[in-house]
C-alpha positions, 0 to 999 in steps of 0.5 A: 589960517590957510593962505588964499588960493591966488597965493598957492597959484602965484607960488607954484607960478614961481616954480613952472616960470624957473623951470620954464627958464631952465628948459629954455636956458637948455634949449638955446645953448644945445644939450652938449654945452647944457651937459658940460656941468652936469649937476645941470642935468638934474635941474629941471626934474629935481624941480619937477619931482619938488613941484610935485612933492609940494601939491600934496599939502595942497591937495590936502589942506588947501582944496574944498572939494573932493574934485579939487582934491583928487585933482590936485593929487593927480597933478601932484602924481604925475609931476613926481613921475616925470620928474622921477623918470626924468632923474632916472634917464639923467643917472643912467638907470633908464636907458630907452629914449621911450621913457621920455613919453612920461611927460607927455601923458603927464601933461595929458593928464594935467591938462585933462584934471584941470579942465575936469576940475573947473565946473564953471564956464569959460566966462565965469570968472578970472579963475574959471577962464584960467583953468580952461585956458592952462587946460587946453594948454597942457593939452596940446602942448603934450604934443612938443614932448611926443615930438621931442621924443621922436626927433630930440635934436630939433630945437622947435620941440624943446623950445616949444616945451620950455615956452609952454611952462613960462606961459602957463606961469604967466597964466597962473600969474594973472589967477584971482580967485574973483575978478572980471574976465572980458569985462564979465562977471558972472552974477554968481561968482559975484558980479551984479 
């Protein structure tokens, strides 16, 4: 008995809104008063890497598709790089500013599968229009980690960064799998 897949989305909704928080939490006080306690410097890629341990059951067991599986793997991948990485530069073993680029291609390449894994225009359905949307989300907020990168003491990219990840909650929040988007249903995703 697998759980249904707005139950999976709502969990991992859970997961991006507390690191959404986290990363806000951060961005508000500045980095310095963040670090003063700095078991909290592993919060946010801890629960990257754990995010991205759990997608692997649900490439496996909980996806109908070759596509859904390998894009649920890649989602997986990448969120256990960033986070490995991101553990990394916390403890001191990566030293280079440059490393922090793995989260951008991380977002690149999640916001790419996800808009390669939904075969279904915009305006199928609920679920349909949401995977094009945090799609496209992912996509461009790729851009506030690069920047973050290039000038981290700029308060706009790291509140950009921590903003995308509530919104992308708030997104995964509102998944159905079938439900009317605008109104529309299409009549194959069983509207009449």
């Amino acid at each position: 008995m697998t759980p249904r897949a707005e139950l999976v989305h709502w969990a991992f909704a859970a997961g991006f809104l507390l690191l959404g928080l986290i990363l806000l939490a951060e961005a508000i006080v500045g980095n310095k008063v963040f670090a003063m306690r700095r078991w909290r410097l592993y919060l946010w890629p801890s629960l990257a890497f754990a995010i991205g341990v759990f997608l692997w059951p649900v490439s496996v067991f909980f996806t109908n598709s070759t596509l859904h599986m390998l894009a649920h793997a890649s989602w997986a991948e990448v969120a256990m790089l960033c986070g490995a990485v991101q553990l990394a530069l916390v403890r001191g073993k990566l030293t280079s500013p440059w490393w922090t680029l793995s989260v951008s291609a991380a977002m690149l390449v999640s916001g790419t599968a996800f808009l390669i894994h939904e075969q279904n225009p915009w305006l199928f359905s609920r679920a349909a229009f949401l995977h094009h949307a945090i799609g496209w989300t992912l996509v461009v907020a790729a851009f506030f980690p690069f920047m973050q990168t290039l000038q981290p003491r700029r308060v706009v990219w790291s509140a950009g960064f921590a903003m995308t990840w509530v919104v992308l909650a708030v997104m995964l929040f509102c998944d159905r799998d079938v439900a009317p988007i605008f109104g529309h249903l299409s009549r194959y995703a069983g509207g009449q």
